[in-house]
Chimera marker file (.cmm) of the C-alpha trace (Angstrom):
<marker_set name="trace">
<marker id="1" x="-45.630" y="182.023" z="-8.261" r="1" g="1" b="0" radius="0.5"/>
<marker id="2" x="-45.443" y="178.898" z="-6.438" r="1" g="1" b="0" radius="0.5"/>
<marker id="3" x="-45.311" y="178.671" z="-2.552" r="1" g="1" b="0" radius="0.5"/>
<marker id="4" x="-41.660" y="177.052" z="-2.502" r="1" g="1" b="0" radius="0.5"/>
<marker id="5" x="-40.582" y="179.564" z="-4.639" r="1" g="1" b="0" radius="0.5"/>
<marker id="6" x="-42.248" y="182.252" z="-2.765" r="1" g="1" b="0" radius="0.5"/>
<marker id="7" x="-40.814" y="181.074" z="0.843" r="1" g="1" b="0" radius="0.5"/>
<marker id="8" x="-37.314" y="180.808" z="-0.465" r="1" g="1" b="0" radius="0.5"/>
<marker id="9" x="-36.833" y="184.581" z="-2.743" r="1" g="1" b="0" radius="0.5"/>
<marker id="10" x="-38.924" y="185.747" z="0.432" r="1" g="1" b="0" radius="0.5"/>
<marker id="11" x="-36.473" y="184.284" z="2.837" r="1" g="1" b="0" radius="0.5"/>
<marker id="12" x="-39.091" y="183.090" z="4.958" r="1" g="1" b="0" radius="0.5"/>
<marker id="13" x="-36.906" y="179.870" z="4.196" r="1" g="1" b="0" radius="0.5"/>
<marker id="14" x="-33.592" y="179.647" z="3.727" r="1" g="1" b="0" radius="0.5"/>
<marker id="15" x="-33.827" y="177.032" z="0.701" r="1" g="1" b="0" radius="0.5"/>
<marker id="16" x="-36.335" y="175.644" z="-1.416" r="1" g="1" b="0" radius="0.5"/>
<marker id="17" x="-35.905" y="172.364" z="-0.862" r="1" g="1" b="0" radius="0.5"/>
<marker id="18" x="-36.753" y="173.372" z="2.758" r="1" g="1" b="0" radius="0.5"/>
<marker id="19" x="-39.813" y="174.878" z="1.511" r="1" g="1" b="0" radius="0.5"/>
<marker id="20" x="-40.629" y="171.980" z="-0.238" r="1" g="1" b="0" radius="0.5"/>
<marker id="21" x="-39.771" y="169.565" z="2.327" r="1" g="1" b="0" radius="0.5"/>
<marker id="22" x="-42.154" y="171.897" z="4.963" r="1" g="1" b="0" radius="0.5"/>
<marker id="23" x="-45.325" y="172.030" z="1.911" r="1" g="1" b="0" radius="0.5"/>
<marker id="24" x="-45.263" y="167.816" z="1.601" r="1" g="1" b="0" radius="0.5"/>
<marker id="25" x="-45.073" y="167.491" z="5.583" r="1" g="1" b="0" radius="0.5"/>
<marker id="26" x="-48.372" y="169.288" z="5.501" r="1" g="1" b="0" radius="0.5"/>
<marker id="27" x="-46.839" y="172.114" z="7.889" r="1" g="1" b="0" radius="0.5"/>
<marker id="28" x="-47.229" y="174.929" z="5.090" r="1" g="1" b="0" radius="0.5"/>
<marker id="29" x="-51.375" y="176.526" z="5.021" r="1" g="1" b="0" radius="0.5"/>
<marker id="30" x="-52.679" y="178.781" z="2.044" r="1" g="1" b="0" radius="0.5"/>
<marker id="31" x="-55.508" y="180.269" z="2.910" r="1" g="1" b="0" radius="0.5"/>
<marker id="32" x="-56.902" y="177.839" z="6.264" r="1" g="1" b="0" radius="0.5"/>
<marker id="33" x="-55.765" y="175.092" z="3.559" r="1" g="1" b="0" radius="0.5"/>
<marker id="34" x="-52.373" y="172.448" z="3.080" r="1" g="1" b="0" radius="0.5"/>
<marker id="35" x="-50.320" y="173.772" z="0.308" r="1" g="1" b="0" radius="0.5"/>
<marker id="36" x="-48.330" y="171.330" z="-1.928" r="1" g="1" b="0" radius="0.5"/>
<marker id="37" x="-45.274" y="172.823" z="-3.051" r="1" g="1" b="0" radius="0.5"/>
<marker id="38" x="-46.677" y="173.925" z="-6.095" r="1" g="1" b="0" radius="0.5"/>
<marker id="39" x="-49.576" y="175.954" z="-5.413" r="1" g="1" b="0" radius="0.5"/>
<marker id="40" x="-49.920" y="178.613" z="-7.117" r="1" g="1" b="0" radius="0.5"/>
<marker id="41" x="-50.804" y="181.807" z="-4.797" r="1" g="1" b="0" radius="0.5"/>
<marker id="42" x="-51.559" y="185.805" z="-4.953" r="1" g="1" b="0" radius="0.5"/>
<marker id="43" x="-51.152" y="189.003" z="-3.554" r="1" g="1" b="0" radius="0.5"/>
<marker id="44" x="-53.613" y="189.072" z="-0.145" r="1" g="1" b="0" radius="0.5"/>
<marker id="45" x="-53.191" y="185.233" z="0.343" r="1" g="1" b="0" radius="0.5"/>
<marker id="46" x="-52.349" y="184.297" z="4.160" r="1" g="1" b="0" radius="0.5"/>
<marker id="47" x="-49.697" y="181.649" z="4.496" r="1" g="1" b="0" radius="0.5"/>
<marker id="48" x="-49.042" y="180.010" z="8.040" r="1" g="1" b="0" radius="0.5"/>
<marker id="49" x="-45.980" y="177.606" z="8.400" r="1" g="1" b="0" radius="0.5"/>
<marker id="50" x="-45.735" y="175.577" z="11.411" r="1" g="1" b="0" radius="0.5"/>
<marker id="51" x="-42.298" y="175.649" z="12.891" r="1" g="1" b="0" radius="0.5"/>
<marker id="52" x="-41.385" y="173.227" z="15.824" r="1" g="1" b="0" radius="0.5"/>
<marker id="53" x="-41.005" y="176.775" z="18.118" r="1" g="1" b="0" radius="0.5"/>
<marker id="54" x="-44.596" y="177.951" z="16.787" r="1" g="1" b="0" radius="0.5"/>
<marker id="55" x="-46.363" y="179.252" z="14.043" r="1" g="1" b="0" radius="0.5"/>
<marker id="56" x="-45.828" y="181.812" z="11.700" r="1" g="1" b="0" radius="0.5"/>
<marker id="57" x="-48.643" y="184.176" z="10.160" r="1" g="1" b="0" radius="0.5"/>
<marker id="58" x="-48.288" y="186.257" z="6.884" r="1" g="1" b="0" radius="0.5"/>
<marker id="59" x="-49.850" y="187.672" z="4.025" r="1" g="1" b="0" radius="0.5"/>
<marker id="60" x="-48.660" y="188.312" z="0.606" r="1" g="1" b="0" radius="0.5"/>
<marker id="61" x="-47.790" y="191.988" z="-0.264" r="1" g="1" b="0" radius="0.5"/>
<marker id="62" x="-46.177" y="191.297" z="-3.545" r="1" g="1" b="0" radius="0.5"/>
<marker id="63" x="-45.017" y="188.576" z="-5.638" r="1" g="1" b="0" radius="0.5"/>
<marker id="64" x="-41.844" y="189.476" z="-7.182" r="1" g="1" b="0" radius="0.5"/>
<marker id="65" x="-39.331" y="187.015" z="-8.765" r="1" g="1" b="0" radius="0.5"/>
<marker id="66" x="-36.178" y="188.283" z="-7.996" r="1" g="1" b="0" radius="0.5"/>
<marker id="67" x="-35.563" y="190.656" z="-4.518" r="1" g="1" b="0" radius="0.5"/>
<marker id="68" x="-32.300" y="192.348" z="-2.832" r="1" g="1" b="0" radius="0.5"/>
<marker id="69" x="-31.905" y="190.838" z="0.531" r="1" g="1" b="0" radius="0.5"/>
<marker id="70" x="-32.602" y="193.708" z="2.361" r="1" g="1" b="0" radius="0.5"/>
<marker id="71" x="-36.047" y="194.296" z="0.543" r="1" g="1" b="0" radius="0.5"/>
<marker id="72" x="-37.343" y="190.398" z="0.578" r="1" g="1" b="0" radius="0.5"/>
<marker id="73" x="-39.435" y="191.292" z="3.780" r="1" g="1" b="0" radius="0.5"/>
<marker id="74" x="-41.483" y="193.760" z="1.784" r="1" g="1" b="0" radius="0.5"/>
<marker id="75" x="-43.118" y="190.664" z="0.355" r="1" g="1" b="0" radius="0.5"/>
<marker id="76" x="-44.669" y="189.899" z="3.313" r="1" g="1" b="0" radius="0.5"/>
<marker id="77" x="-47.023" y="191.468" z="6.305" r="1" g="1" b="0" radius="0.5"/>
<marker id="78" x="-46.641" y="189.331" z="9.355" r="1" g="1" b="0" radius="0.5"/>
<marker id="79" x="-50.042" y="188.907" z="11.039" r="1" g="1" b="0" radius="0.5"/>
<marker id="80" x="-50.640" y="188.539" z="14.990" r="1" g="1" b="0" radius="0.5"/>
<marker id="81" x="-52.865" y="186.035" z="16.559" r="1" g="1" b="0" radius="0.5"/>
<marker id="82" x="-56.236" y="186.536" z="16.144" r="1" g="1" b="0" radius="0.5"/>
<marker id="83" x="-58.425" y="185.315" z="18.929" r="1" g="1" b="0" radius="0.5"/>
<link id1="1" id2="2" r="1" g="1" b="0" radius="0.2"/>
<link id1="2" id2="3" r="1" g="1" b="0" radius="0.2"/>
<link id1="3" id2="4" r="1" g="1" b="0" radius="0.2"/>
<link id1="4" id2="5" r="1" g="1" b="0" radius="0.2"/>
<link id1="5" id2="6" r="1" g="1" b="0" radius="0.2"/>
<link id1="6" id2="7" r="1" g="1" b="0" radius="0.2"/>
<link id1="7" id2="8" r="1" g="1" b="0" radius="0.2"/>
<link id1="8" id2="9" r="1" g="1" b="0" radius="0.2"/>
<link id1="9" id2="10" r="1" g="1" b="0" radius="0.2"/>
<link id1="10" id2="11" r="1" g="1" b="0" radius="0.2"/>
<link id1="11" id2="12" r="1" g="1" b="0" radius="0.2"/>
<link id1="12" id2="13" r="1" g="1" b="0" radius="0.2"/>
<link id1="13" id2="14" r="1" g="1" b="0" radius="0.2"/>
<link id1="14" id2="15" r="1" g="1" b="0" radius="0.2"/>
<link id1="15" id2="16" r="1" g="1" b="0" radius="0.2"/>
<link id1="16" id2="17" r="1" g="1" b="0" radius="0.2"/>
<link id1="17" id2="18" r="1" g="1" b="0" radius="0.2"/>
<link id1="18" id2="19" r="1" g="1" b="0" radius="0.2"/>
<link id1="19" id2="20" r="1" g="1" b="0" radius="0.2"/>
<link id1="20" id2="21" r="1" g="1" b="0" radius="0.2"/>
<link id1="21" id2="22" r="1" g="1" b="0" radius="0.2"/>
<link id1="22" id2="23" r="1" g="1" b="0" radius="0.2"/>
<link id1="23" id2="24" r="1" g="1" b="0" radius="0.2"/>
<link id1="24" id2="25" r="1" g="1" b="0" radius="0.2"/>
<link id1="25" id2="26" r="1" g="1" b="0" radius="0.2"/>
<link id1="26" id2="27" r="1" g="1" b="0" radius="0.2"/>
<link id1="27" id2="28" r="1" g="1" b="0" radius="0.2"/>
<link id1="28" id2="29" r="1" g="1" b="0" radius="0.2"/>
<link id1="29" id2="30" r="1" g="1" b="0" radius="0.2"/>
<link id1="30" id2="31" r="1" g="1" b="0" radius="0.2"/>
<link id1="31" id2="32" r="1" g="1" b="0" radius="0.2"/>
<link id1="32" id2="33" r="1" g="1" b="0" radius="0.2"/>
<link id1="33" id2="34" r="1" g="1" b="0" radius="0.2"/>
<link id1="34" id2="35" r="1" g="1" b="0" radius="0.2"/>
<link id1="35" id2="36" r="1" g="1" b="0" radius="0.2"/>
<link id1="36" id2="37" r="1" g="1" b="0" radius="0.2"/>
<link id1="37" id2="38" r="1" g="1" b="0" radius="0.2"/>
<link id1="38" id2="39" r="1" g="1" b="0" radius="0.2"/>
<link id1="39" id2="40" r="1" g="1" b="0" radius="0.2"/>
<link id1="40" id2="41" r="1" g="1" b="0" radius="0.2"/>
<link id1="41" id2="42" r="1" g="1" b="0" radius="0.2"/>
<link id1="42" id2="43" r="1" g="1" b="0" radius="0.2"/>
<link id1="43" id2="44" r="1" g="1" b="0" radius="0.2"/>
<link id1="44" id2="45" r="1" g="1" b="0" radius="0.2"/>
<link id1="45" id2="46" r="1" g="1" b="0" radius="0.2"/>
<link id1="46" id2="47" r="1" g="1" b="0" radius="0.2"/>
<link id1="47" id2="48" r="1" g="1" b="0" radius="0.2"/>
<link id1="48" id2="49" r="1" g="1" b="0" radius="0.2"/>
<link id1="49" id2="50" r="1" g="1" b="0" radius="0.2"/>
<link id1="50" id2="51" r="1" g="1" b="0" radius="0.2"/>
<link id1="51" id2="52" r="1" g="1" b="0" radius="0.2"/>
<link id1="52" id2="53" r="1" g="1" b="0" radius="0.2"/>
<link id1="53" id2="54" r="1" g="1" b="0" radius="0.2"/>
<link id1="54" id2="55" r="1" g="1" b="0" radius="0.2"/>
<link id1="55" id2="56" r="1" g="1" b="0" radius="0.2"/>
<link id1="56" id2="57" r="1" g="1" b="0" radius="0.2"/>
<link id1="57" id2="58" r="1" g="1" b="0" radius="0.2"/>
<link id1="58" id2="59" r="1" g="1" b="0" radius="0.2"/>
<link id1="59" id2="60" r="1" g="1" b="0" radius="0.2"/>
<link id1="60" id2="61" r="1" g="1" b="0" radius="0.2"/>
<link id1="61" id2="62" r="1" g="1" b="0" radius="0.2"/>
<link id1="62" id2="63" r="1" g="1" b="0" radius="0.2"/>
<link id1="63" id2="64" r="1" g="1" b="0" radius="0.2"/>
<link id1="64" id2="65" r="1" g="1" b="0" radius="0.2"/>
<link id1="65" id2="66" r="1" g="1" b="0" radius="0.2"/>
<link id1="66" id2="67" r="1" g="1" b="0" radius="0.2"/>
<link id1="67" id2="68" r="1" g="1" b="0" radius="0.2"/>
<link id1="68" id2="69" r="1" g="1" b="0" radius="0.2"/>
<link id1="69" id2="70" r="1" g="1" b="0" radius="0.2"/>
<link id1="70" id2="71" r="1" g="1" b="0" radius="0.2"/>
<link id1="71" id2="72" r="1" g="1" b="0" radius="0.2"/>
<link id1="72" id2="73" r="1" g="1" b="0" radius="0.2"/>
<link id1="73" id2="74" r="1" g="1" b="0" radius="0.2"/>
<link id1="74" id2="75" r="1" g="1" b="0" radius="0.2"/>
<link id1="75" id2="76" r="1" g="1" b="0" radius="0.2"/>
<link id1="76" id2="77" r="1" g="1" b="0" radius="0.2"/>
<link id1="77" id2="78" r="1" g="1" b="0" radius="0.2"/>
<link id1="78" id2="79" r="1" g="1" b="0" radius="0.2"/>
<link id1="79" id2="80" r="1" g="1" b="0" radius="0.2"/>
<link id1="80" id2="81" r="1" g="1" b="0" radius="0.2"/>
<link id1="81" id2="82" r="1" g="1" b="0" radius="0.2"/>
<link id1="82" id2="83" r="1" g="1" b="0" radius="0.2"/>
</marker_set>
């Protein structure tokens, strides 16, 4: 699945374009690397996504196209800092 797509059925992001618009401003990593809006990623990748209040940590549980609301964070592990 792609990364825009991911954010948005996720609700990481509310929209995709958002997603998009986040992936070509360089504020989206895959991995320790930028992510274009249509990279393709996996269960176990880590995604960080720079927000103007701070940063965001996660990896992929499951790629799934369509979720209920109430089960989109099952998609996702946050991660703490690691220092």
């Amino acid at each position: 699945m792609r990364i825009d797509k991911f954010l948005k059925v996720s609700r990481v992001l509310k929209r995709r374009t958002l997603a998009e618009e986040a992936c070509e401003n360089g504020k989206v990593l895959v991995n320790g690397k930028e992510a274009k809006p249509g990279k393709q990623i996996k269960e176990g990748d880590v995604v960080e996504i720079a927000f103007a209040s701070g940063t965001v940590r996660f990896r992929v549980k499951k790629v799934l196209e369509n979720v209920k609301k109430d089960e989109a964070d099952s998609m996702y592990e946050l991660l703490g800092d690691e220092t």
